[in-house]
FIDO-287526 format. One record per residue (C-alpha): residue in one letter; residue number from 1; x negated, y, z negated. Coordinates in steps of 0.25 Angstrom, whole numbers, plus 5000, padded with zeros to 4 digits. Layout:
+------+-----+------+------+------+
! code ! pos !   xx !   yy !   zz !
+------+-----+------+------+------+
!    A ! NUM !    X !    Y !    Z !
...
+------+-----+------+------+------+
END
This chain:
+------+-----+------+------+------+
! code ! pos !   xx !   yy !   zz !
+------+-----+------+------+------+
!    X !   1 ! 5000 ! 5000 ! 5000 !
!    X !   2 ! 4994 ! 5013 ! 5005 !
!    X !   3 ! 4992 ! 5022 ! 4993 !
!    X !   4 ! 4987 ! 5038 ! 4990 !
!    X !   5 ! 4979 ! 5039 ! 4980 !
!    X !   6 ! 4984 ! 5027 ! 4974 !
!    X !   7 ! 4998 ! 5031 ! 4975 !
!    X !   8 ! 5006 ! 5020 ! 4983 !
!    X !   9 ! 5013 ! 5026 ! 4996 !
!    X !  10 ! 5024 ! 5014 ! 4999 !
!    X !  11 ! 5037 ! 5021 ! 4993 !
!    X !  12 ! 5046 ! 5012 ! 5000 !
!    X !  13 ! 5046 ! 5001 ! 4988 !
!    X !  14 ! 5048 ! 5011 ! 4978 !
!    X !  15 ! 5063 ! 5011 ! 4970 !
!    X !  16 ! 5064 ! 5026 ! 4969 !
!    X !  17 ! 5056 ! 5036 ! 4976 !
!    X !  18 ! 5055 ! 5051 ! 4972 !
!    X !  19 ! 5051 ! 5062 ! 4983 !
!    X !  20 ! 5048 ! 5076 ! 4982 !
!    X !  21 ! 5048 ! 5085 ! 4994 !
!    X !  22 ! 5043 ! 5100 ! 4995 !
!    X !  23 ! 5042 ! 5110 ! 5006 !
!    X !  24 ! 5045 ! 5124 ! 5010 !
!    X !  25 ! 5061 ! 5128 ! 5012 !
!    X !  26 ! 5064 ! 5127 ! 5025 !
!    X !  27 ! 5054 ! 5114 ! 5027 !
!    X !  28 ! 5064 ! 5102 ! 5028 !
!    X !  29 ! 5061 ! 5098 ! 5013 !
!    X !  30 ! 5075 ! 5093 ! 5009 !
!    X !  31 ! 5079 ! 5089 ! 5022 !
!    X !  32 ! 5067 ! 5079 ! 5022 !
!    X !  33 ! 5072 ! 5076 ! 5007 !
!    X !  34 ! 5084 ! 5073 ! 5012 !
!    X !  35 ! 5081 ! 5064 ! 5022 !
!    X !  36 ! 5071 ! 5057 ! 5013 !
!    X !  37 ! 5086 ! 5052 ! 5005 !
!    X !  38 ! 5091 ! 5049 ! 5015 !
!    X !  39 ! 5081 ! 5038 ! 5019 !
!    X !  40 ! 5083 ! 5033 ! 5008 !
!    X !  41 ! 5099 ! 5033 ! 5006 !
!    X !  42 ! 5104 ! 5033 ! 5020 !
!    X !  43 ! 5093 ! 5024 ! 5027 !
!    X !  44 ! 5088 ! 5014 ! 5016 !
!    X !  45 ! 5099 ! 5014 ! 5006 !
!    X !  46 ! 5091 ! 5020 ! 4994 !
!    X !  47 ! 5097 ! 5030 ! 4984 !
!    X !  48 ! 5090 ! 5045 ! 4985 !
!    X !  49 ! 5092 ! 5059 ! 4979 !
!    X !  50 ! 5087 ! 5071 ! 4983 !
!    X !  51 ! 5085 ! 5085 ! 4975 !
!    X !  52 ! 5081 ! 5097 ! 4982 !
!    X !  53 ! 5075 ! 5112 ! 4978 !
!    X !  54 ! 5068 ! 5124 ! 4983 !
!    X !  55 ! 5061 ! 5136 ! 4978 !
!    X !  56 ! 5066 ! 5150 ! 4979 !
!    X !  57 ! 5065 ! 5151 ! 4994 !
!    X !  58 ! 5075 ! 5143 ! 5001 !
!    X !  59 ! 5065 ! 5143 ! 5013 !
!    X !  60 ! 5049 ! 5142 ! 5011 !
!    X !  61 ! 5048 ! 5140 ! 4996 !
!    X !  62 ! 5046 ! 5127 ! 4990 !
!    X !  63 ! 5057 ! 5116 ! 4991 !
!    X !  64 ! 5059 ! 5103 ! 4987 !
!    X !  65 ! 5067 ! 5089 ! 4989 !
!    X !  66 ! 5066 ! 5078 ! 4979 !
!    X !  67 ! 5072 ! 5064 ! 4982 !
!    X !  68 ! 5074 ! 5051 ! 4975 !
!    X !  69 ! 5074 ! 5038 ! 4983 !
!    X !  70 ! 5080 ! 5026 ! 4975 !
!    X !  71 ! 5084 ! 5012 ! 4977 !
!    X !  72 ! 5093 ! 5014 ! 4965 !
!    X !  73 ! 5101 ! 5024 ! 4958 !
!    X !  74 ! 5093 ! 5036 ! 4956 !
!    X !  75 ! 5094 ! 5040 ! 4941 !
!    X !  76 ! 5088 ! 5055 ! 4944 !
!    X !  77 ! 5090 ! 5064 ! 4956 !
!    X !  78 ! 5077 ! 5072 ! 4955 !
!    X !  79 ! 5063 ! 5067 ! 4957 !
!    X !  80 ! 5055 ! 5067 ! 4945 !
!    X !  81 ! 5040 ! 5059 ! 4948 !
!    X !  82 ! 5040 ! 5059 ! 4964 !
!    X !  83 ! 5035 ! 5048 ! 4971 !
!    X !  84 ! 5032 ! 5057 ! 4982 !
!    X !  85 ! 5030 ! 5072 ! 4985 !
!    X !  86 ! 5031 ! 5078 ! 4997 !
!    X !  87 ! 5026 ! 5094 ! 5001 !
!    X !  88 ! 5027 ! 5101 ! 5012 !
!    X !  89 ! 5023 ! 5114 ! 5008 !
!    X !  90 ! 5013 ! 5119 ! 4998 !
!    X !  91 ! 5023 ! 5128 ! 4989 !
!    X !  92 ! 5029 ! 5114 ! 4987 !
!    X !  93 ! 5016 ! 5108 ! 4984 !
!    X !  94 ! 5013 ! 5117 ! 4973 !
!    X !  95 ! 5026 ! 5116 ! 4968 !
!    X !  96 ! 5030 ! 5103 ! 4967 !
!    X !  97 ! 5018 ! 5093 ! 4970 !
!    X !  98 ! 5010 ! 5096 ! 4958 !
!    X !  99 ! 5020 ! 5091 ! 4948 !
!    X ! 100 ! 5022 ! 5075 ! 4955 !
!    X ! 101 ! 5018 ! 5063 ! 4948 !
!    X ! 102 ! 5002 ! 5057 ! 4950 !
!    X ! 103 ! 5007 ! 5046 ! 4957 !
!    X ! 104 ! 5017 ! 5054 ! 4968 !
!    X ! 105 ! 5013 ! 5054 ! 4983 !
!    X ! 106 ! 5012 ! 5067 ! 4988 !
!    X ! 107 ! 5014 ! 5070 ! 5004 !
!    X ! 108 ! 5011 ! 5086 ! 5008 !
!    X ! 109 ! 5010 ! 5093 ! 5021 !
!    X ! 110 ! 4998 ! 5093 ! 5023 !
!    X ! 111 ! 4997 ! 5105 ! 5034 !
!    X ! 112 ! 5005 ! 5114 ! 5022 !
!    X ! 113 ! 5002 ! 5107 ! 5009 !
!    X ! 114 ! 4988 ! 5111 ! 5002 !
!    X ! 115 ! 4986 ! 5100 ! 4992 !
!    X ! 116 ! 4980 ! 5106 ! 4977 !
!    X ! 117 ! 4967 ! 5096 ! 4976 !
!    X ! 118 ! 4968 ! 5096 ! 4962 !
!    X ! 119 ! 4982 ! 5091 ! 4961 !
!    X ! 120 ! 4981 ! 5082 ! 4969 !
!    X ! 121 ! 4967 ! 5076 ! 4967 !
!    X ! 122 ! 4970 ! 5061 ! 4965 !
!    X ! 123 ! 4984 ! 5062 ! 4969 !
!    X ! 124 ! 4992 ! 5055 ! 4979 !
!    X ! 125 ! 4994 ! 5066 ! 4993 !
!    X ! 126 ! 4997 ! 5061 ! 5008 !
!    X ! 127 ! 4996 ! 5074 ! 5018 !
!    X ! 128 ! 5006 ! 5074 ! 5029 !
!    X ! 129 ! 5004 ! 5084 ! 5040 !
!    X ! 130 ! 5019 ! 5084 ! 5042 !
!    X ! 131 ! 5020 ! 5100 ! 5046 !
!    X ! 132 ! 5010 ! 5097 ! 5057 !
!    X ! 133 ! 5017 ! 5086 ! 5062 !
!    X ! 134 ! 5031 ! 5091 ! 5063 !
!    X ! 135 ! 5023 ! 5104 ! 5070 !
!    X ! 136 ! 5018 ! 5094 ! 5081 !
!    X ! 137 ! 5031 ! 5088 ! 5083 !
!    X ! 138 ! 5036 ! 5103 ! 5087 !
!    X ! 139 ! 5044 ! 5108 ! 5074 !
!    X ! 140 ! 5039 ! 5110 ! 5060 !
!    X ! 141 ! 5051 ! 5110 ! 5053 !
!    X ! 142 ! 5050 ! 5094 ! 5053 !
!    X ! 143 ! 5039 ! 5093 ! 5045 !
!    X ! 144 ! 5049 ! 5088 ! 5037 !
!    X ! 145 ! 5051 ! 5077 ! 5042 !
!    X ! 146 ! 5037 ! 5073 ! 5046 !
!    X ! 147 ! 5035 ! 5071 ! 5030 !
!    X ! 148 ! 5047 ! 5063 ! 5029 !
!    X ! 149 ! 5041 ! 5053 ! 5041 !
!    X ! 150 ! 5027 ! 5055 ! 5035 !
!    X ! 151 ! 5034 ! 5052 ! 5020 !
!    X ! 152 ! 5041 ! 5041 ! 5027 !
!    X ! 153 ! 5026 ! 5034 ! 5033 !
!    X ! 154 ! 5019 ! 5037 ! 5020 !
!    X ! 155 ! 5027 ! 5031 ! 5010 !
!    X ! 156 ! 5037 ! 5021 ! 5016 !
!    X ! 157 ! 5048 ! 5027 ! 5007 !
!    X ! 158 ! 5056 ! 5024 ! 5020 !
!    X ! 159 ! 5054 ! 5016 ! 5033 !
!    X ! 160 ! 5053 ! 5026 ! 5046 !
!    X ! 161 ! 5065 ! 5021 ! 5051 !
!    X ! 162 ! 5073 ! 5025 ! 5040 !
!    X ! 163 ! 5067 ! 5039 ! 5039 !
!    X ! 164 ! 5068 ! 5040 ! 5054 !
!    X ! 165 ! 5084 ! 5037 ! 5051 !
!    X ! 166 ! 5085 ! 5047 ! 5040 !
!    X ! 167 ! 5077 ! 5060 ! 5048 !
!    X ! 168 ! 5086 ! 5057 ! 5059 !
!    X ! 169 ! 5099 ! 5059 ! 5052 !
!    X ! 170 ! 5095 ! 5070 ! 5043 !
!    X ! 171 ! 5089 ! 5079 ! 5054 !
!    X ! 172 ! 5096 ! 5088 ! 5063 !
!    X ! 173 ! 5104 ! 5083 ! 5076 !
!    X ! 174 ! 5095 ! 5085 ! 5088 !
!    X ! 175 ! 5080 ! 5085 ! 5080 !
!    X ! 176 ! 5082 ! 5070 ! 5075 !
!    X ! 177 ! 5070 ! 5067 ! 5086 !
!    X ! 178 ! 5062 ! 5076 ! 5082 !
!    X ! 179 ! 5062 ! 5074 ! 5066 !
!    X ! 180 ! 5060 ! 5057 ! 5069 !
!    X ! 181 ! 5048 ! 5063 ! 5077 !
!    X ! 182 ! 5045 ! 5069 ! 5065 !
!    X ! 183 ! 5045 ! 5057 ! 5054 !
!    X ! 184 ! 5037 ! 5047 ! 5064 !
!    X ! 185 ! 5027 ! 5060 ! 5064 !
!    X ! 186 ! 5026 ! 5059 ! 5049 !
!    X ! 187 ! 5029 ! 5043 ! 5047 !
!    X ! 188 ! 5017 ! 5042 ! 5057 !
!    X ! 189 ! 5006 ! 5051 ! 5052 !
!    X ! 190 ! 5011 ! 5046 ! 5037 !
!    X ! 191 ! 5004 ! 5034 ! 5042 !
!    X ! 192 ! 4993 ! 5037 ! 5048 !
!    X ! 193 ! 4990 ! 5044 ! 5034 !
!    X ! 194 ! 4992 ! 5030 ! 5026 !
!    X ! 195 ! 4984 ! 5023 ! 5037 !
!    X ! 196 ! 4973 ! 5034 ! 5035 !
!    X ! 197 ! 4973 ! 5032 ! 5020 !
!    X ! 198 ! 4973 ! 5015 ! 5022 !
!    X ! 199 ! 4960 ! 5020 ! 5030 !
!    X ! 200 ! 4953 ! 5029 ! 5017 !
!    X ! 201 ! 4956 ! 5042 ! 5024 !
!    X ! 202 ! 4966 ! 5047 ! 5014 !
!    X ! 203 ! 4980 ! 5054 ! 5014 !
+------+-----+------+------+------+
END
């Protein structure tokens, strides 16, 4: 099982997952929260909750989705040790990343994310160049999605397929190609990140 830092990657066994999400207003933070539920509830018949907040700004300040994954009843609806945090922009960094458990995963964009060496020195960090990416495919306002493809490849939580399903129901009419272009971006450079770190050349 391919690990960082120790830390094991494979989520997919895993009875309850918690998730912590954080980005910019205006970023696709709590759609790509939402669609992470939904893979779980809709596609593979899991129980999932999300919670939501933003900073002062409705637009540019920090936001932030929470969700819990669960094969049974979820006893509380907010994430209290997550699993694995999620940041997409550095006022979200600084304000949510220092506070996670030792033993979370932690996945940034690494094109808008500068990581505090200190704070993360011996700690579990996979950088995803999910800005860049969705920039190549011609709009950058799916990044979003390319982290939820590069989520889905990093960390099984769930199979392609089922993400694939999820993205294309959640997005709107008319851009479903587009955003499916977007997850197989992520899923496959998630991959060659795990591959890379198999070989010794780190996250």
């Amino acid at each position: 099982m391919t690990t960082v830092e120790g830390a094991p990657l494979d989520f997919q066994e895993r009875e309850q997952v918690e998730l912590r999400l954080g980005g910019f207003g205006g970023q696709g933070i709590i759609l790509a929260g939402h669609i992470l539920g939904r893979t779980a509830t809709v596609h593979s018949g899991r129980n999932a909750v999300m919670s939501q907040s933003y900073g002062p700004e409705s637009r540019g300040g920090a936001c932030m989705a929470e969700v819990v994954i669960a094969d049974g009843e979820i006893a509380y609806p907010r994430v209290v040790a997550p699993d694995l945090v999620v940041m997409m922009s550095q006022a979200a960094y600084d304000k949510y990343a220092a506070e996670r458990p030792a033993n979370s995963i932690l996945i940034v964009d690494e094109d808008l994310v500068e990581l505090d060496d200190e704070l993360e020195r011996g700690r579990s960090v996979l950088k995803a160049p999910a800005t860049r990416l969705a920039e190549k495919l011609g709009r950058r306002i799916i990044a979003n999605i390319v982290m939820l493809g590069f989520i889905c490849g990093a960390t099984r939580l769930v199979s392609l397929e089922v993400m694939r399903e999820a993205v294309a129901s959640s997005v709107p009419r008319g851009t479903e190609t587009l955003n499916l272009q977007a997850v197989e971006a992520g899923h496959e450079r998630a991959l060659e990140v795990l591959a890379g770190m198999e070989r010794g050349e780190g996250g």
